[in-house]
N, C-alpha and C positions, 0 to 999 in steps of 0.2 A: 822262656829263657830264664836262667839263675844265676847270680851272680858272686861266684864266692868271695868276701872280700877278707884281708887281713887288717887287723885292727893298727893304722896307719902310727897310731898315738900311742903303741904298746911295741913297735919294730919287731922284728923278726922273730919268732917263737910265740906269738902272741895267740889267745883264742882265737879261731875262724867261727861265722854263724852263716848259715844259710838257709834262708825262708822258704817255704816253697808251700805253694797254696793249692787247693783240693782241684780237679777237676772242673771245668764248666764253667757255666758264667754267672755268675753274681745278677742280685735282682738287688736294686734301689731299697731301701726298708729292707730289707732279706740279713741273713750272714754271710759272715765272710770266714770260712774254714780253711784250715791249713797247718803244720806244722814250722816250727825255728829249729833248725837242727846247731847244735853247739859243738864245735872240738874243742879240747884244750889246747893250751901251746908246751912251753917247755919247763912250766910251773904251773903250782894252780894260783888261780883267779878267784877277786871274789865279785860275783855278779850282783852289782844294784839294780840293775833292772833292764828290761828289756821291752822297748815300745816299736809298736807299728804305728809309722806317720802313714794317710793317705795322702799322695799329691797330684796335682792335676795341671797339664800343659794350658796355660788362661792367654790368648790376648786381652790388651788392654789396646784404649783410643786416650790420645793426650796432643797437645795443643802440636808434637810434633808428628806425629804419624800416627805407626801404630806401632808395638811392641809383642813380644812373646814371655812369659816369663813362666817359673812353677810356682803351685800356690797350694801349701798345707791346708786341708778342710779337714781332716778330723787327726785327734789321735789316742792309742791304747794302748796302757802299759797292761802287756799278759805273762808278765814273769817278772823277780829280781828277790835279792836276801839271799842267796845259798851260792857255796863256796863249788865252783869248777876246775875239779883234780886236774893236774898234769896229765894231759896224752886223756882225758874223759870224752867220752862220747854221747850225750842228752839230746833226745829232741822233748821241743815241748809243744804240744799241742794249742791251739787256738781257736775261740769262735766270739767273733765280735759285728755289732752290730754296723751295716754300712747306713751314713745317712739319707732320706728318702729322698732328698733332690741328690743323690747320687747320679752323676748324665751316664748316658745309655751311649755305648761304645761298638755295639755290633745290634744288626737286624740278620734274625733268621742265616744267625752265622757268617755276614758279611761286617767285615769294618766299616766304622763311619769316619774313620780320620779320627776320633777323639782319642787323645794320650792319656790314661790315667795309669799310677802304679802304686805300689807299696812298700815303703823305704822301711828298714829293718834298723834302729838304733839300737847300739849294745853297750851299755854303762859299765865299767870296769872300774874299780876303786878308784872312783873321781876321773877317771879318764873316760872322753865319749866317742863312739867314733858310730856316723852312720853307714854300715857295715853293708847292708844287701839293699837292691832295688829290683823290684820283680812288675812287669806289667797285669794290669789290671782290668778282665774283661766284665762289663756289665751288661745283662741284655734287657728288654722290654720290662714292664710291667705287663697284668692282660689289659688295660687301658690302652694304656701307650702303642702298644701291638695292633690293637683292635682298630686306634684313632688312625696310626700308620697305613694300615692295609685298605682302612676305608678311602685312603687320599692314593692308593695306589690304584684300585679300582675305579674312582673317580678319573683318573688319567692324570694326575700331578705325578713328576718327577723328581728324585732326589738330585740335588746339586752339589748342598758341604753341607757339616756339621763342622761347628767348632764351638769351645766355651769364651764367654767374655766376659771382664773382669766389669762389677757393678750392680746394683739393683735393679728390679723392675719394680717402680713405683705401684702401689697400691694392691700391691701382693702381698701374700705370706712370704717370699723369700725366705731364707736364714742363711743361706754359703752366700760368700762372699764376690761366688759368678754365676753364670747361668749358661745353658745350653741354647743355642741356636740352632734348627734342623731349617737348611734352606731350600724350597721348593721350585722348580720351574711351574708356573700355572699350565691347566689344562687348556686343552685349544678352543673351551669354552669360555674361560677367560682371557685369554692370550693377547686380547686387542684390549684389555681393558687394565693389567696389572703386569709387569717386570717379575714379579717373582714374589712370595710367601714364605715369612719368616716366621716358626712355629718355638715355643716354648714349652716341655712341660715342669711342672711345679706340683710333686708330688708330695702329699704327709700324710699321716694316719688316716687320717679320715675322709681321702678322695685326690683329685689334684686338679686344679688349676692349668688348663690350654690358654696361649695366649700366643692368639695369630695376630699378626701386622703385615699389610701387603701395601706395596711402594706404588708409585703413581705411574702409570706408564708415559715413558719418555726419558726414563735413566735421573740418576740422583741431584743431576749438577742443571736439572733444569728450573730447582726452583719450588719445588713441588714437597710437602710433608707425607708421612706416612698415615695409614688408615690403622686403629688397634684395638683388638675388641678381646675380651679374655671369656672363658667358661669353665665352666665347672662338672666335674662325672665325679661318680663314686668308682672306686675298684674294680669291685664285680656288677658291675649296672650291665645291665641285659637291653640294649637295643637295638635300634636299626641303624647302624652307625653308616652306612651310605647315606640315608636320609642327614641322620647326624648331622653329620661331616659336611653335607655340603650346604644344608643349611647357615653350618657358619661361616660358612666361606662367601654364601650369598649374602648372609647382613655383611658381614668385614665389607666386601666390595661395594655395597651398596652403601655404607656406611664412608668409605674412603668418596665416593661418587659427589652423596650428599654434602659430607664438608667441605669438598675442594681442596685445593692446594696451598690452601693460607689460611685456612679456617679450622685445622683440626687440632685447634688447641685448644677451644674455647667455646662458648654456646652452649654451655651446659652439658655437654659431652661428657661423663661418666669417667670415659676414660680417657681423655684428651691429658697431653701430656706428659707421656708416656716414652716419646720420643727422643729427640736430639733437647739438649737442655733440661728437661725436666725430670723428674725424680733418676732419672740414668745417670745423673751426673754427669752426662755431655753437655757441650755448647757445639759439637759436630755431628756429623751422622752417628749412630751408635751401632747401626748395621754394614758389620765389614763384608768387605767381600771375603772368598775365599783364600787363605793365606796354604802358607808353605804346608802346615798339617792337615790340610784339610780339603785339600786337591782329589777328591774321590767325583773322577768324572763317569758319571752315570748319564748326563745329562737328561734329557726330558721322558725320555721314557722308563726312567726310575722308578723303582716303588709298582711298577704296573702290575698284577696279577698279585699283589699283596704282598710283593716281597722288594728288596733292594735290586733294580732289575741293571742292565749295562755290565762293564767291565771297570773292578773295582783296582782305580790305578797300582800300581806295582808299590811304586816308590813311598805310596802310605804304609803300605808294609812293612818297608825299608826303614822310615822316619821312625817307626815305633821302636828299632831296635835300635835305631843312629840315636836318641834322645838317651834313653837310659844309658848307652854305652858312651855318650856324650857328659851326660852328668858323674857316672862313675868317674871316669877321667879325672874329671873335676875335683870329686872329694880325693882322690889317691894324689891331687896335687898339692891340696889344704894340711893331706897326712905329715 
């Protein structure tokens, strides 16, 4: 979807711009290709510049609930200095780099409920106006892909995706949030773990998995989480069933070993990890499912290597209600 907008600060006659990006999905580390298309209005214009913000739909957890808000993680000025004739017509081409903890928005062509887009700001002698919002699909890395389908074949199910506003302590992080991919356990863990809360944390040179699984018997019993992180290269060539469930077997066996009041401490590596500690919570910091993220798949998710079940409607819907929701917005600031 594209959004033409009028530059709200320049009223009627003013330059129109409309972005509009290449084909396909975007890869984390990868580029992000596309054209800005420019008209003029009913004078010429002189263009200072012109930048693509990336933004992304974040909850946050705070001492009152929880929240939704948008949150700028990068941006690129790819044009400005030349004068835009009356009635002109320009497009300008574009290729910028997305960054590697960019979250993964579709598997194998299915949505996961993540919102991201690409807001178009157009500088005009001293006036600004953020002119176009276009949605933003990102798919796998081959890690990420590989780690996915070995947990499909394993028999875990996709539940939600959503991003959360915060750190994961003793990571490389750098964005300001992080992705959450929530699993149902397989019915080999079923009596023993609630569900599986996956991470990845990709950069140059490999990326960082960081599973956490909950204690069975639901959140308000009292009970901490289990957190264990690892490490692959890009192109690492292995047995990622074995992989996979190997670290699903320490996580578990690790959550077992500490108990429900112990996983913060004992020399634990990665203790702390949770509610209070480097997350900057004092509450749980694993939400549930919220309004964007409602993609029921339920437990037989992910089986055969891919996003399996029927991917709700209305995430579909949200993805256009948000951006048509935010435009709104700025044509009410214009």
């Amino acid at each position: 979807m594209v959004f033409k907008r009028l530059l709200g600060s320049l009223g009627l006659g003013g330059p129109t711009v409309d972005t509009v990006l290449d084909p396909g999905a975007a890869r984390p580390g990868g580029t992000l290709t596309g054209q800005v298309h420019l008209k003029g209005g009913n004078a010429g214009y002189d263009i200072e510049h012109i930048t693509l913000e990336l933004v992304a739909r974040v909850e946050a957890e705070h001492a009152e609930g929880e929240s939704e808000g948008v949150v700028a993680f990068d941006r690129f000025t790819v044009a400005g200095g030349f004068r835009l004739a009356e009635g002109e017509q320009r497009s300008i081409p574009f290729s910028v780099p997305l960054p590697w903890e960019t979250p993964i928005t579709e598997l194998h062509g299915r949505p996961l409920g993540i919102v991201l887009g690409v807001r178009t700001e157009l500088s005009v002698a001293g006036a600004r106006d953020k002119g176009d919002l276009d949605p933003l699909t990102v798919g796998p890395l081959p890690a990420q892909e590989a780690v996915l389908e070995a947990l499909g074949r394993l028999g875990f199910g996709f539940r939600s995706a959503d991003l959360e506003f915060g750190h994961i302590g003793g990571t490389g992080q750098r964005l300001p949030f992080y992705q959450e991919i929530e699993l149902a356990p397989s019915p080999q863990y079923a009596d023993q773990v609630n569900e599986i809360e996956m991470t990845f944390l990709a950069h140059p040179g490999g990326m960082e998995v960081v599973l956490e699984a909950d204690k069975r018997g639901g959140f308000l019993s009292g009970g901490h989480d289990a957190l264990t992180r690892f490490t692959v290269g890009h192109q690492d060539a292995r047995d990622w069933n074995a992989e996979v469930d190997g670290w699903i077997r320490q996580l578990v066996e690790h959550r077992a070993s500490y108990g429900s009041h112990s996983a913060y401490g004992h020399g634990d590596p990665y203790a702390g990890h949770g509610h209070g500690g480097p997350y900057g919570h004092d509450d749980h910091h694993r939400s549930g499912p919220g309004t964007g993220t409602a993609v029921a798949a339920g437990a037989a998710g992910l089986a055969a290597g891919a996003v399996g079940g029927m991917v709700a409607a209305e995430v579909v819907d949200e993805v256009g209600d948000f951006f048509e929701g935010d435009e709104e917005d700025e044509g009410d600031e214009g």
